[in-house]
C-alpha positions as CSV (number, residue, x, y, z in Angstrom):
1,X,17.9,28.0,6.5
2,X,14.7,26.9,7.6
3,X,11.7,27.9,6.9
4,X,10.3,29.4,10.2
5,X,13.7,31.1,10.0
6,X,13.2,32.6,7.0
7,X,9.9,33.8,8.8
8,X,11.7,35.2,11.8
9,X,14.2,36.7,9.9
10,X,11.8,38.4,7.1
11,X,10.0,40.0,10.6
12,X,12.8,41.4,12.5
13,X,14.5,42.8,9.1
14,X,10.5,44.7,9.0
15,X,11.2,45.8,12.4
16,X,13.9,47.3,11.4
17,X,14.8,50.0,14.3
18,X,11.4,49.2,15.7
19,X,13.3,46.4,17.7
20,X,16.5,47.3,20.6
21,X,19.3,45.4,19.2
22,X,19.0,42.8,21.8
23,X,15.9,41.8,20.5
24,X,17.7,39.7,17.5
25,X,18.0,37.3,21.3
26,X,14.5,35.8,20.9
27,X,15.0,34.0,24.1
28,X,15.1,37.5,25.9
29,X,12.4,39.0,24.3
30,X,10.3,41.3,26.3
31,X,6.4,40.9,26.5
32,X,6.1,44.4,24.5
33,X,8.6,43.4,21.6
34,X,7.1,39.4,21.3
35,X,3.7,40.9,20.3
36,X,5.4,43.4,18.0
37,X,7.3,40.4,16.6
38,X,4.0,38.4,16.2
39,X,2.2,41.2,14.6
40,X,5.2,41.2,12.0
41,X,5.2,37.8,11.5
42,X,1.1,38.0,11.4
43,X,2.0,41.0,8.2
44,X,4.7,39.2,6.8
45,X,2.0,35.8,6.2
46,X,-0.8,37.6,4.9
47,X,1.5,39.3,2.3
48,X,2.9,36.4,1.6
49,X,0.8,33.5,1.8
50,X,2.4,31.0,-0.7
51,X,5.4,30.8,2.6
52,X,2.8,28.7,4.3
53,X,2.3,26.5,1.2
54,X,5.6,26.0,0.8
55,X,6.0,25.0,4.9
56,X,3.2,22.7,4.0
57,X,4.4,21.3,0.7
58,X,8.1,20.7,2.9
59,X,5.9,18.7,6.1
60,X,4.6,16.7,3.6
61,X,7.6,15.8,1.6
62,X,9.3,14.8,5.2
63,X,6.6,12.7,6.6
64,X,6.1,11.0,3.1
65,X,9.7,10.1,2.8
66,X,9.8,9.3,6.5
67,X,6.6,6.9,5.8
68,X,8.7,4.8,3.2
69,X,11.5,4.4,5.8
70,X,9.2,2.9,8.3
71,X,7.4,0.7,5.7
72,X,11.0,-0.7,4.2
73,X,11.7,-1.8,7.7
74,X,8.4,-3.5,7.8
75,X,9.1,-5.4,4.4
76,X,12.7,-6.7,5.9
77,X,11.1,-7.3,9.3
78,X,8.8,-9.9,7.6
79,X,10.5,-10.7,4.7
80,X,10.2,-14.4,4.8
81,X,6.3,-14.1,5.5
82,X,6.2,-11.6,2.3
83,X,8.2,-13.6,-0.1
84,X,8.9,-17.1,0.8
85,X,5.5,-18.5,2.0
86,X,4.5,-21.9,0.6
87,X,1.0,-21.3,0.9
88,X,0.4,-18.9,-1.6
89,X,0.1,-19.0,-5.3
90,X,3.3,-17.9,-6.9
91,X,3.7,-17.3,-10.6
92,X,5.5,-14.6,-13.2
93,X,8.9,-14.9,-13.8
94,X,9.9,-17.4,-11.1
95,X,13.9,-16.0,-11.5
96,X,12.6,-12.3,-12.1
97,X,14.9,-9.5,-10.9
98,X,11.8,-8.3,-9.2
99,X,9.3,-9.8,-6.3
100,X,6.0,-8.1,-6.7
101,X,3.1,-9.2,-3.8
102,X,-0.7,-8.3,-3.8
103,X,-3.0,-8.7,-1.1
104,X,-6.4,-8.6,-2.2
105,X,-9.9,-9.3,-1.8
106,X,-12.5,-10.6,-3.9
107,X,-15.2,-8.2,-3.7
108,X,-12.6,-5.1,-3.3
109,X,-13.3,-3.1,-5.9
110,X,-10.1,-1.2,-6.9
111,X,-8.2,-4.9,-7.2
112,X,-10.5,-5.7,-9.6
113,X,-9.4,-2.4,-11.2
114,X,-6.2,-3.3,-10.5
115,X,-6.2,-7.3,-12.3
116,X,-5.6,-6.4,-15.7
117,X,-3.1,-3.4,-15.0
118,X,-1.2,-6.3,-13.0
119,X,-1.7,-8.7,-15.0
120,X,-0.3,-6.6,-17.9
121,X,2.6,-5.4,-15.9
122,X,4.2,-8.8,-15.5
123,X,3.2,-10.4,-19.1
124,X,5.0,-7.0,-20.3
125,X,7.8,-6.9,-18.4
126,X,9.0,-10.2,-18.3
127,X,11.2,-10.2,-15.4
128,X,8.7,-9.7,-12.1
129,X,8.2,-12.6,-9.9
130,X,4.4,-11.8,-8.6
131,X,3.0,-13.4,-5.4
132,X,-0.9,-13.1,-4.7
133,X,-2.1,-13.1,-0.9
134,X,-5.8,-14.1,0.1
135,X,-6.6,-11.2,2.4
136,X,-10.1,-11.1,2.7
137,X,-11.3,-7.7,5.1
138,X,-14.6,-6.9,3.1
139,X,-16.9,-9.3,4.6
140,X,-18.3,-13.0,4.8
141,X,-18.6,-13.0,1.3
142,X,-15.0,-12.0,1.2
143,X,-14.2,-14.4,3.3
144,X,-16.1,-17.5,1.4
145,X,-14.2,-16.4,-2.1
146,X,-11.2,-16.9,-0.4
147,X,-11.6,-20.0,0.9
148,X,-12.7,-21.3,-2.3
149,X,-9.5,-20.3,-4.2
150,X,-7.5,-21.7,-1.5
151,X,-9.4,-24.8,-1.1
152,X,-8.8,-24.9,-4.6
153,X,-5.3,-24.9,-4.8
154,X,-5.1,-27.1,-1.9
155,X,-7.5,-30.1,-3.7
156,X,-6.2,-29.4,-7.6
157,X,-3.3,-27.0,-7.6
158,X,-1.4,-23.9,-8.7
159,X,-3.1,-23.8,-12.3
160,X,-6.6,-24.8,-11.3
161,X,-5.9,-21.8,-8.5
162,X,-5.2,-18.8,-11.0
163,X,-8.1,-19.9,-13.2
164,X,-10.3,-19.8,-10.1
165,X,-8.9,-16.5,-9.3
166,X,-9.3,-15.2,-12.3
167,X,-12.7,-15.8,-12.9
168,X,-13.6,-14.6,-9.3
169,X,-12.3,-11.7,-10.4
170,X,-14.6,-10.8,-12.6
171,X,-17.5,-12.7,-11.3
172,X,-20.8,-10.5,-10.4
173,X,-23.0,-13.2,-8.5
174,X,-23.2,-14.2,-4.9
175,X,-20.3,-15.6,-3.5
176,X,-21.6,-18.9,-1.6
177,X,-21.8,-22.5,-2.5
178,X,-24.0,-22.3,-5.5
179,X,-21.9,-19.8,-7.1
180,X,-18.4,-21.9,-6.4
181,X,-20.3,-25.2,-7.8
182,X,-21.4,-23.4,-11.5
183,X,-17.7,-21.6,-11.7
184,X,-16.2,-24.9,-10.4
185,X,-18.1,-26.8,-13.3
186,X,-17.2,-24.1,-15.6
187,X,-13.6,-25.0,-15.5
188,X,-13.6,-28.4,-15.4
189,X,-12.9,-28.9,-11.9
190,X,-14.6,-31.2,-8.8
191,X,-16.6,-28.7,-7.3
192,X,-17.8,-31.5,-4.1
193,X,-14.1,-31.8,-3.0
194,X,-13.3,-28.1,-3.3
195,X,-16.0,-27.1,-1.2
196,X,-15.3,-30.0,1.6
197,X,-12.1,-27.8,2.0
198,X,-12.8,-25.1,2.1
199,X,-13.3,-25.1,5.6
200,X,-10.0,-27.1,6.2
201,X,-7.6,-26.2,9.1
202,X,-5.0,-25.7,6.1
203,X,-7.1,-22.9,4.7
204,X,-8.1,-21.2,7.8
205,X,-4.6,-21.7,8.6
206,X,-3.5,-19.6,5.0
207,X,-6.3,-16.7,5.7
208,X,-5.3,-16.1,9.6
209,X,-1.3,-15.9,8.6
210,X,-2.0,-13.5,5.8
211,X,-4.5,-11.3,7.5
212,X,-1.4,-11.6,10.9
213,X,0.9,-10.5,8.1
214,X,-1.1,-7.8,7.0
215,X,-1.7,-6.6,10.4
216,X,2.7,-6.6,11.0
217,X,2.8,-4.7,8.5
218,X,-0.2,-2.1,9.0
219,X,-2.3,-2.8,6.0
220,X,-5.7,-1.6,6.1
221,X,-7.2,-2.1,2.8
222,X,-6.8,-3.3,-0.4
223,X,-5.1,-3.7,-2.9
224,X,-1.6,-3.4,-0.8
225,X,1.2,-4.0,-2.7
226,X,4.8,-4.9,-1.8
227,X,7.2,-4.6,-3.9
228,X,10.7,-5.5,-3.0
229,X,11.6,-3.3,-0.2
230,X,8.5,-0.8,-1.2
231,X,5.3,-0.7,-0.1
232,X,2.6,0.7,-2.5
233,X,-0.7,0.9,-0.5
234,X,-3.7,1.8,-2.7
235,X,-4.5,1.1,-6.2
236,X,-1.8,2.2,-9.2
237,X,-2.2,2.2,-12.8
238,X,0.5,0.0,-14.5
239,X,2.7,2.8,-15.7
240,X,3.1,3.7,-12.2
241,X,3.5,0.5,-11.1
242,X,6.2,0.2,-13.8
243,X,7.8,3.3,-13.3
244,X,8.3,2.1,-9.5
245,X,10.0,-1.0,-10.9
246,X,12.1,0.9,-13.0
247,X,13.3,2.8,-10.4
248,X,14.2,-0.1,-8.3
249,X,16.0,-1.5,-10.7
250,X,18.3,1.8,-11.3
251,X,19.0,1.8,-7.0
């Protein structure tokens, strides 16, 4: 029974004889009787208020479940985008059981919350395959960081990339040329031919199909993550993120 049945119910069975038998009809109800009824339903809410929490707690529990439905038809819609693009960095477990993809930005703070509980996840668990999409939102500076680290991989590859990245990730400075060249030097890396990519057709190319991708599949900040067929929009500690994993795993 539902709930606004209950409701109904609980107010005609207060009616009692108040009500013509023919009033249990609430198609037919007369104007006199309808404002009786409301005032009993009106009684029957005020003396019982936790009804309306429990309506509410019920909403939510449909339009959440009916939220990961529509996102797991996203995911298969663009699968091949989400999981089999050559232009991002891919590392993890290359054969792991599990795909995990982050889109991030650079000067987001919650995915730099988010970079050691990830990083963590996969060096513990062993058996996640994790992608890593450029998807700069917060600004020019945004924007610059990612086009270093894809410049990056473009001119000196995947391992020079995820050093990059990882330092950008916890770098505090201004994110223009100056600060590339001093992190480039840092890590050993040609800083000059970096930066003459970085405005590239192949890296405006990268950031314009993530951010399309993004759009598809109605992200609107970061971090976003993907998970197999889950979407997990927001930042998540790595319990939860393992706990999610787990729970793939035992579908």
């Amino acid at each position: 029974m539902t709930l606004i049945c209950r409701l109904l119910t609980a107010a005609l069975l207060a009616l009692g004889t108040a009500l013509p038998a023919q009033a249990l009809d609430l198609e037919n109800l007369n104007a006199a009787d309808r404002t009786r009824l409301r005032e009993e339903i009106r009684a029957y809410l005020l003396e019982n208020p936790e009804v309306i929490m429990e309506a509410v707690a019920v909403l939510e529990k449909r339009q959440a479940a009916g939220q990961v439905e529509a996102d797991r038809q996203l995911v298969r819609a663009n699968a091949d985008a989400l999981f089999s693009s050559p232009n991002d960095w891919t590392g993890g477990n290359p054969d792991g059981d599990i795909t995990l993809v982050e889109f991030m930005d650079y000067k987001c703070g919650y995915c730099r919350r988010a970079f050691e509980d990830v990083k963590s996840l996969v060096k513990e668990d062993g058996n996640i395959r994790f992608i890593l999409k450029e998807f700069p939102i917060l600004g020019e500076e945004s924007v610059a960081a990612a086009r270093f680290a894809i410049a990056t991989r473009q001119v000196a590859g995947d391992d020079a990339y995820k050093s990059v990245h990882d330092a950008l990730m916890a770098y505090n400075g201004k994110m223009n040329e100056t600060g590339f060249t001093r992190l480039a030097d840092a890590l050993g890396l040609d800083a000059n031919a970096i930066i003459a990519e970085m405005d590239s057709d192949a890296v405006t190319q990268t950031i314009a199909a993530n951010r399309a991708l993004g759009q598809r599949l109605r992200i609107s900040g970061t971090p976003t993550f993907v998970m197999e067929d889950r979407m997990l929009r927001g930042y998540l500690p790595q319990d939860a993120m393992q706990q999610a994993a787990n729970e793939i795993r035992a579908q």
